[in-house]
Residue, then its C-alpha position, 0 to 999 in steps of 0.5 A: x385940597x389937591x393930592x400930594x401923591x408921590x406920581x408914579x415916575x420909574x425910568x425902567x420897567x421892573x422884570x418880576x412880580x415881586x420887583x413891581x410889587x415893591x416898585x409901587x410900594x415905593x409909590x402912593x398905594x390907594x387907602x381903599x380900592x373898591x372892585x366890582x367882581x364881573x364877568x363869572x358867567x361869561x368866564x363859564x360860557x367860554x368853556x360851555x360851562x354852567x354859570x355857577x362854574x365861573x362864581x366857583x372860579x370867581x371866588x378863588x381869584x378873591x383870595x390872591x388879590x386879598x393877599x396882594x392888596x395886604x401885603x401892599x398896605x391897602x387899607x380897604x378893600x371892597x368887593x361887590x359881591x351881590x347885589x340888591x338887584x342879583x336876586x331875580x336871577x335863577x334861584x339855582x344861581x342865586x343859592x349856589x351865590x348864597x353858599x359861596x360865602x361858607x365856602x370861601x371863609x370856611x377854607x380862607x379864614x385861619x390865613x385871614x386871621x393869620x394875616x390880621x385881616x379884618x372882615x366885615x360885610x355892608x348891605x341888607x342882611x334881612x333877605x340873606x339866608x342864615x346860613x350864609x349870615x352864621x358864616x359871614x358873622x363867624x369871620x367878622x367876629x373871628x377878625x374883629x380885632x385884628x388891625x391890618x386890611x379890612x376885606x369889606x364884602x358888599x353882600x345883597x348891596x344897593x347904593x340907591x337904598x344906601x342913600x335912601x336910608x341915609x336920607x330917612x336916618x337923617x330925616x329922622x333926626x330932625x324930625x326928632x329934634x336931634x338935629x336941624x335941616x341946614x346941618x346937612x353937608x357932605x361931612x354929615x351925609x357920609x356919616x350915614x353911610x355903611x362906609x363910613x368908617x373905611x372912607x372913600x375909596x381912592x381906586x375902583x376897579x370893574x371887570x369884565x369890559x363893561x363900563x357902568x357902575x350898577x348901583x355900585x357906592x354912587x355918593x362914595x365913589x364920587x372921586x374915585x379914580x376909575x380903572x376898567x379892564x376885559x379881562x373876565x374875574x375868573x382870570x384877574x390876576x395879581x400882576x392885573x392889581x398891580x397894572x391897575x394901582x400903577x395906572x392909578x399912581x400916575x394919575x393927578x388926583x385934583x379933587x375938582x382943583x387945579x394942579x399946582x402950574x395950573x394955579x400959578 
């Protein structure tokens, strides 16, 4: 089925924040924008800085671009946060990254729940500290009722295990006679996914200039409509957002089909 999106079309650019803020939302706004938070590091090498510096910095961007996407009527918005694979970085760094994650709701969640932000977290939550986890849990159950954008933290994630345990879930079903092989479609599979519930996401957005998706929701973002941008997480700003939805606006989603005076 072809998106019926409004495609973006403004005759005059807007001067201030706010006027392209409620230029876009005049507009299609994504459902669900995926963001892969990249480019800490090297944010901290710039200014001879420790690594852990820019995952500080990087963090703080979280919270405006969360405000943003809620204001604008997002309704996900998921951010990778830690990989499967980030664990063979230093130990150093990878429990100052295990920390983030108090700090950030310690200080962030009484606005979350103001703003009826719900929290929740996709990923294996065997290898992840406690104490990261109890913060975590704290917030997803603190906003469990809350009803406006869900802020999804994709925290020690990895879509090929995603996949994988998808693929043993539903084998599992037929090997207990739940259910037969040739039930297996699109429909069934993304069922067995952690994102099931939010939906694909519309818009992905990776930093940092690199142009890969590093085992980042591969079935998921099958249609996803790509942006890429230089610009270092640390320094991705609201107005980077809103250049990022608009580009998204003006795109023709077709959903492998024709568009509408290609068909005729």
């Amino acid at each position: 089925m072809l998106d019926k999106m409004k495609i973006w079309k403004s005759t005059k650019e807007p001067d201030t924040l706010d006027e392209r803020i409620e230029e876009c939302k005049s507009y299609k706004i994504p459902d669900h924008i995926a963001i892969i938070m990249d480019g800490n590091g090297r944010w901290a090498n710039k200014r001879a800085l420790p690594r852990i510096a820019g995952h500080h910095e990087g963090m703080k961007t979280v919270r405006p671009i969360t405000r943003l996407a809620n204001r604008l009527g997002v309704k996900a918005l998921t951010l990778y946060a830690f990989s499967t694979e980030n664990w063979i970085r230093p130990k150093m760094e990878v429990d100052y990254l295990m920390k983030l994650p108090e700090e950030f709701l310690g200080t962030f969640l009484p606005e979350l729940v103001e703003e009826n932000v719900q929290v929740q977290m996709m990923g294996e939550r065997s290898q992840i500290p406690k104490h990261t986890l109890k913060a975590v849990d704290k917030a997803i159950d603190a906003t469990k009722n809350n009803t406006g954008l869900v802020l999804n933290f994709a925290l020690n994630y990895g879509s090929r295990s995603e996949i994988l345990q998808a693929a043993k879930s539903f084998a599992v079903k037929v090997q207990n006679g739940e259910c037969s092989i040739d039930e297996l479609d699109d429909e069934q599979f993304s069922s067995l996914m952690m994102t099931h519930h939010l939906g694909d996401p519309d818009l992905m957005i990776r930093t940092s200039g690199e142009i890969r998706l590093s085992n980042f929701m591969l079935w998921q973002l099958a249609y996803a409509e790509f942006w890429f941008t230089d610009v270092l997480w640390p320094d991705f700003s609201e107005e980077h957002l809103i250049e990022a939805i608009e580009s998204y606006q003006k795109r023709s989603r077709r959903f492998g089909g024709l568009k509408s005076e290609e068909s005729q």
